[in-house]
C-alpha positions, 0 to 999 in steps of 0.5 A: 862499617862494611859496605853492606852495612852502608847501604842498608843504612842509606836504604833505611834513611832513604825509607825514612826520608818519605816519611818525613812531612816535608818530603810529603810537603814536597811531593804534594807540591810537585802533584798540585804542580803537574794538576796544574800543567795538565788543566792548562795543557788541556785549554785550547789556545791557552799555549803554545806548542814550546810551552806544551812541551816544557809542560809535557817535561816538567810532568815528567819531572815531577814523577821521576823526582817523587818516585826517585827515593823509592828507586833508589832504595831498591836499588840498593837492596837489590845490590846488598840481595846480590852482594850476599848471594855472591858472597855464598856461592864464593863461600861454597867454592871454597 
């Protein structure tokens, strides 16, 4: 299996992956999670200043986990896009 092959493989287990329930389990979680931090970031006096920010940094979290499949796939179609366009103007240099 050539290294093209590869990653569209793990672009297509990747695109498969988010479609599995436990991922969307996971991702429903995470979204109920941040709803959370945010209604407790917005009550006054409910945190303090240290807790806002860890609140502030697990939002964060949270997206940058859901979102990571996706950019992962593209990504690596991207690379696959560029390794075929090196691949032809190699083939018309010659």
């Amino acid at each position: 299996m050539s290294d093209l092959e590869a990653r569209a493989r793990m672009a297509e287990a990747l695109a498969n992956f988010t479609k599995e329930p436990a991922w969307q389990f996971l991702c429903d979680h995470l979204e109920a999670a941040g709803r959370k931090a945010v209604a407790d970031m917005g009550r006054p006096g409910l945190m303090q200043d240290q807790q806002i920010h860890f609140a502030r940094g697990a939002i964060w979290a949270f997206a940058e986990l859901t979102e990571m499949p996706q950019r992962l796939r593209t990504l690596i179609e991207n690379e696959i896009a560029m390794a075929r366009a090196q691949a032809r103007i190699t083939e018309t240099e010659l």
